[in-house]
N, C-alpha and C positions, 0 to 999 in steps of 0.2 A: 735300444730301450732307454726310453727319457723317465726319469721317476722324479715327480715335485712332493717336494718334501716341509714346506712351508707352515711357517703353525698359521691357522684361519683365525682371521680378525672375523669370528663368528660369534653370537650370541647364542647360551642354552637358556631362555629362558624359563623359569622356575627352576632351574637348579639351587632351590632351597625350597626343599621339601616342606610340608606343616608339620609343626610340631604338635600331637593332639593327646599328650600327657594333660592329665588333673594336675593342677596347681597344689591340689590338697594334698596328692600321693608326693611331691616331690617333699627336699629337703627345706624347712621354711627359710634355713639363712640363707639360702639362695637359688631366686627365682627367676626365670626368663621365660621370654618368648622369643623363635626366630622370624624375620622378615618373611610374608608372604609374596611370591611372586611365580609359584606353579599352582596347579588345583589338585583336589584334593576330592574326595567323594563325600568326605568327611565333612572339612572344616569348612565353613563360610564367615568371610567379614571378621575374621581376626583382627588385633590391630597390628600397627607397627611394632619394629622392635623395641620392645620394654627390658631395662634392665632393673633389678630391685635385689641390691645387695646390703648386708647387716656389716659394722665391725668384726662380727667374730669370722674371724680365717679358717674353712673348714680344714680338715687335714689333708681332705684326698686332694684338697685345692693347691696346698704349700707350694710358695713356688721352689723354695730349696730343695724340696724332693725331685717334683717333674723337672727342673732347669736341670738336673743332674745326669738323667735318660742319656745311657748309651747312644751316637748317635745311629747304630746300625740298629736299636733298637726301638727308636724311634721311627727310622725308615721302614721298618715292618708294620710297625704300627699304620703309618699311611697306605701302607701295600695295599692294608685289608680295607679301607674307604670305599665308599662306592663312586662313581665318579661325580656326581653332585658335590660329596663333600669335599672331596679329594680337589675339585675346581677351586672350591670356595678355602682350601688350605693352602692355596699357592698364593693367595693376596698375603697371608700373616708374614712373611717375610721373604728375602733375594734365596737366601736357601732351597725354601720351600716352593718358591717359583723353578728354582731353576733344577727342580727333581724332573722335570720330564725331558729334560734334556740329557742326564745324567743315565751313562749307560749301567752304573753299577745298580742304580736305583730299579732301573728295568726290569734289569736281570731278576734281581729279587721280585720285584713285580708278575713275571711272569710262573716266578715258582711259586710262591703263595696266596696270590689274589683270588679271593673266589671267584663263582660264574657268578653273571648276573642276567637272568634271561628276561629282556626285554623284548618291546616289539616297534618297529619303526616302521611307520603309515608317511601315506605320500595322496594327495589329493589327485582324482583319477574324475575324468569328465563323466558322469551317470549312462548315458546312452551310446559310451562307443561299442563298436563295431566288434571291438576286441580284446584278450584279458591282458595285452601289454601294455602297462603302466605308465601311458605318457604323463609324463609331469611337466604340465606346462603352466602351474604356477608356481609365480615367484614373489618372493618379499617383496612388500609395498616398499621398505626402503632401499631397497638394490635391484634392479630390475634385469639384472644379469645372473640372479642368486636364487638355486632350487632353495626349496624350503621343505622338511620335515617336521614328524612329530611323534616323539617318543612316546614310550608307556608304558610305565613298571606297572604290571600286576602285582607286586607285592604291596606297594602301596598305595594301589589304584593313583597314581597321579602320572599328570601329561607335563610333557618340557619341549621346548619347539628348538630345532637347529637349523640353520643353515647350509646352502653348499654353493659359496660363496666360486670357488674353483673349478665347478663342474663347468665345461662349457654348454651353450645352446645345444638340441642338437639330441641331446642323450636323454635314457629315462632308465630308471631303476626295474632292474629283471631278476637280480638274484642278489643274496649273503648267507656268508658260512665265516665262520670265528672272525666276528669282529669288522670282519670286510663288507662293504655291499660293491655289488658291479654293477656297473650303469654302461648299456649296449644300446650304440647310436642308430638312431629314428629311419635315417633314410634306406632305400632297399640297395641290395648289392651286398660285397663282402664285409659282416661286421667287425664292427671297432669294440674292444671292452674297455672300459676304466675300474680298476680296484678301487675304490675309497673308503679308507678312516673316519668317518663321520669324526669322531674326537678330535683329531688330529688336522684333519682337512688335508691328508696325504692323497697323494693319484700316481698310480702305476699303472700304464697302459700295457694290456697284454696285443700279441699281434692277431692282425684280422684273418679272421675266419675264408677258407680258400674259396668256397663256393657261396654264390650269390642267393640271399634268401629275403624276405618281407618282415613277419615278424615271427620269428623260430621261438623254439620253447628253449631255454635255454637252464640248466643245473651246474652247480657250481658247490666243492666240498675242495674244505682247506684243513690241512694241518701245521702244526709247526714245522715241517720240513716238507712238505710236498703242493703243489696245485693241481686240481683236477678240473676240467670247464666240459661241458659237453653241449652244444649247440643242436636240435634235432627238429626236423619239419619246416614246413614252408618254403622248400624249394622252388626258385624263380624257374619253373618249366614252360614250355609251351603248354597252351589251354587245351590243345588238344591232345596232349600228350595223356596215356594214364597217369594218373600221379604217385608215381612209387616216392615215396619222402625215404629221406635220407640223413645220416645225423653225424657229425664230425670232430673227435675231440680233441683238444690240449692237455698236454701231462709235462711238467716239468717236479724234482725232487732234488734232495741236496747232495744227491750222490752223483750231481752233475748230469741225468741223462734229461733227457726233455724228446718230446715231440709235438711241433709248432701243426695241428689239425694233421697229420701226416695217417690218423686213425680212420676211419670211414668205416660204415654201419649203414646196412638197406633197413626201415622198419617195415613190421608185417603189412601184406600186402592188403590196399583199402582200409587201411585205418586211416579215422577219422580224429586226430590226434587236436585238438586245439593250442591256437597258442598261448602262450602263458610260460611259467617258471617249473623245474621238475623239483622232486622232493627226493633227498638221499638218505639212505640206510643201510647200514650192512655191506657195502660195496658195489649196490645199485642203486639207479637214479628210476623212479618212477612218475608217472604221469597218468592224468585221462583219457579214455578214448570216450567216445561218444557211439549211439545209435547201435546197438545199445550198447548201455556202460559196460565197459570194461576198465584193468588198468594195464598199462603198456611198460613192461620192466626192463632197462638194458642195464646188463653184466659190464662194470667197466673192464674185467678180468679178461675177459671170452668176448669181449668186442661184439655182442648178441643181444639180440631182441626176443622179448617174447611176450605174451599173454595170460592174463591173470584173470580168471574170473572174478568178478565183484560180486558180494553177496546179493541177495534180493535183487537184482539189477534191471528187472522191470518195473518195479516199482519206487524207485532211486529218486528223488529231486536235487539240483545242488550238491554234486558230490565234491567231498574235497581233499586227497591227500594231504595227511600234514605229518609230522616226524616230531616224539616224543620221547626223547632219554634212550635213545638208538630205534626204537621201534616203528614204524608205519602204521596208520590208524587211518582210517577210513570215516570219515564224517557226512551225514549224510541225512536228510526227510526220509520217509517212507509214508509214503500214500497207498495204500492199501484200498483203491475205491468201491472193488467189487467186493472183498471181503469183508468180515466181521471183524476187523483189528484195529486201532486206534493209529491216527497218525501222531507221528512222530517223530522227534530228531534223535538216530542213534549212533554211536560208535563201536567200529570193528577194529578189532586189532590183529594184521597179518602173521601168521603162526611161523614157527622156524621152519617149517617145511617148504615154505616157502607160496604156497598155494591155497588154505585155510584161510578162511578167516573167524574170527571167534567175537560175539558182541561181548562189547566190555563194558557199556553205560547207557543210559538212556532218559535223555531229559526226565525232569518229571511231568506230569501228562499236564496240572495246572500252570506250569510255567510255560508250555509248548503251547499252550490256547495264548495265553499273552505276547509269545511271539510271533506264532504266526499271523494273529492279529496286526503285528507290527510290520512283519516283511509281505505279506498280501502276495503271495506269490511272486515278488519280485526278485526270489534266489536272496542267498547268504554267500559269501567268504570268510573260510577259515583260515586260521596259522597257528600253528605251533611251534612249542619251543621249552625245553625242559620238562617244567609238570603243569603247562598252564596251554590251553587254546584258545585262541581268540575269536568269536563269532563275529562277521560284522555283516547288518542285514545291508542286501544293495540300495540304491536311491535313499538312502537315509545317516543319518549320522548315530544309529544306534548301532552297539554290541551289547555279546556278552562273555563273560571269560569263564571256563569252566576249570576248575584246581583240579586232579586227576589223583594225585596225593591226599588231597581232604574229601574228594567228592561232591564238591561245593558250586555250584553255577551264582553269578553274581552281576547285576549287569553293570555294564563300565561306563563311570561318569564321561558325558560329551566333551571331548578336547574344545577347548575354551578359546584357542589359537585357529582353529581354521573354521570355523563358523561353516553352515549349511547353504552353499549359494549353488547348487546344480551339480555338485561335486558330492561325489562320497571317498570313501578312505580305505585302500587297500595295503596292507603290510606285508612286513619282512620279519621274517627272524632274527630278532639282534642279540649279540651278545659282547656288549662293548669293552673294550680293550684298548689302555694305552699304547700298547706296541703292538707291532703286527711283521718280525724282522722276517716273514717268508716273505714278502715280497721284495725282499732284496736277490732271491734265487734268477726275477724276469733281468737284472739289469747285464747278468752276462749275454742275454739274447741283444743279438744289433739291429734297431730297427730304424727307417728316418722318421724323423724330428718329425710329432702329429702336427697337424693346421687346425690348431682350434680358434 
């Protein structure tokens, strides 16, 4: 196991959010604005940074006070940053740069830092074939370097990164705390890479035993364990039936590991698409198609099985996603012969495990405005904490629905990858300076990758 560990000479750009405080509600002896260079749903055409200070010294400002700050209480204090700001405090001084290097700094880091659930989008070609993610663009100034595009719902604003380290070759299929994994393009046994988006770390996990095309592929991390489960798209003969088959990795820090040694038939004739699966509870689920269903494997009991989906005749665009441990079910409902109104609703899977119960349901004049927008061309969802993100296909529009407020809102167009044939499919992020479970692959011996 090779693990590169480099910090990336990456740019986030907009990691400096807008500031869209009244000038009037602050304090008047001292007033600013910060630099804009992400967007904003909000702000347009701010200016530069202004600074407008009086003689008088406020208190809370003294610097006799704040020079005095403990330093380990200080270090909390940056714990709780988000990483925008927490980037932009490592310029103020060699200290403060050199906190992410610093393991004690971490460690605190890891105990107190809040979540932060964002969503990381990857530009995906309109008319392929299939729901695997090739990302085959890159930065106009590095033509060796994926490119990404953040997006905090909480403050509706976009920030663009790079993946300056990824090699050719690979495209993004899954993330779980903080990690995304990008599983290599060509057919045969796959390659995975962990990467830090933050950080621009890469851990190669070992390739998968059996040859496949593009498998659905779920991935759930904790601080002490990895789970991967690769399922479907077995390289068979054409004439062969096609019983699909699915095979996982488990490594944890109690030292055991099993390198694909796990193997799973799924049920027979399922028409499983590919794509990424979605985890909850201790299973990974996915769609089946014709008609819908959803397709659930027990990482416990190493088993397959079948889930009825609600209304499942009348389904368009369905889309697991995972919210605050739970499974939710997103989906149109066309109803053509009946007397019911279409629309976009949400199920949420009951502990029984087979249930589903609606939990929300667009409101009817917002669903005329979008389906006006998506024209039958299908939606993709993602979740993540209390937020989902809609993105209609062939277009650069979404919308994000708050699940805790009950709020639908649509989300200003990332400003960074402009609408050229491409639309934009996401991940569940939830960014993190450290990520030390992937130091559990480096006991595994594998030879040096050829990227």
């Amino acid at each position: 196991m090779h693990s590169f560990h480099k910090e990336k000479n990456f740019f986030m750009e907009g990691f400096h959010p807008s500031m869209n405080m009244s000038m009037s509600s602050m304090n008047p002896s001292f007033s600013y604005t910060f630099p804009i260079t992400g967007s904003s749903a909000i702000t347009n055409n701010i200016p530069t940074a202004t600074y407008i200070t009086t003689s008088n010294t406020t208190p809370w400002m003294n610097s006799r006070i704040w020079s005095k700050l403990p330093q380990r209480l200080l270090d909390r204090i940056i714990a709780f940053l988000p990483p925008p700001a927490f980037f932009r405090a490592r310029s103020v001084c060699k200290r403060f740069y050199s906190l992410l290097f610093s393991n004690t700094f971490l460690e605190l880091y890891l105990q107190v830092s809040p979540r932060f659930h964002w969503f990381l989008f990857f530009k995906h070609k309109t008319k392929s074939k299939t729901n695997i993610y090739k990302n085959n663009i890159t930065d106009p100034n590095n033509n060796n370097s994926f490119e990404g595009y953040i997006f905090d719902p909480n403050e509706m604003t976009w920030y663009r990164i790079s993946f300056g380290l990824i090699p050719s070759g690979f495209s993004p299929s899954s993330s779980s705390s903080g990690l995304l994994c990008f599983v290599s393009d060509e057919s045969g046994p796959k390659t995975m890479l962990l990467c830090n988006p933050l950080l621009g770390s890469i851990t190669q996990l070992p390739p998968t035993l059996r040859p496949r095309l593009f498998p659905s592929l779920g991935l759930t991390i904790t601080p002490s364990s990895i789970d991967v489960t690769v399922a479907g798209d077995d390289m068979i003969s054409p004439y062969a039936v096609k019983n699909l088959t699915s095979e996982s990795f488990h490594i944890d820090a109690s030292g055991f590991y099993s390198m694909w040694g796990t193997t799973s038939s799924l049920p027979r004739l399922c028409s499983l698409e590919s794509g990424r699966m979605v985890y909850s509870n201790g299973k990974f689920y996915c769609m089946n198609s014709s008609p819908f269903s959803v397709l659930a494997y027990d990482v416990v009991t190493n088993t397959w099985f079948k889930i009825q989906a609600p209304m499942r005749r009348f389904l368009r665009s369905p889309n697991l996603v995972e919210c605050k441990g739970k499974l939710l079910l997103v989906a149109a409902v066309e109803k053509s012969k009946l007397n019911v109104p279409k629309s976009l609703r949400v199920w949420c899977l009951q502990s029984c495990g087979s249930v589903w119960c609606e939990t929300e349901r667009m409101p009817q004049q917002l669903y005329v405005q979008f389906s006006e927008m998506e024209n039958g061309n299908g939606f993709e969802c993602v979740g993540n904490g209390e937020f989902i993100v809609i993105m209609i296909k062939g277009s650069d529009k979404g919308l994000v629905y708050d699940i805790g407020r009950k709020r639908w809102q649509w989300i200003p167009t990332c400003p960074y990858a402009g609408y050229d044939g491409f639309e934009l499919h996401g991940f569940a992020y939830e960014p993190k300076l450290a990520t030390p479970v992937t130091a559990l692959l480096d006991q595994l011996v594998m030879p040096l990758p050829q990227f």
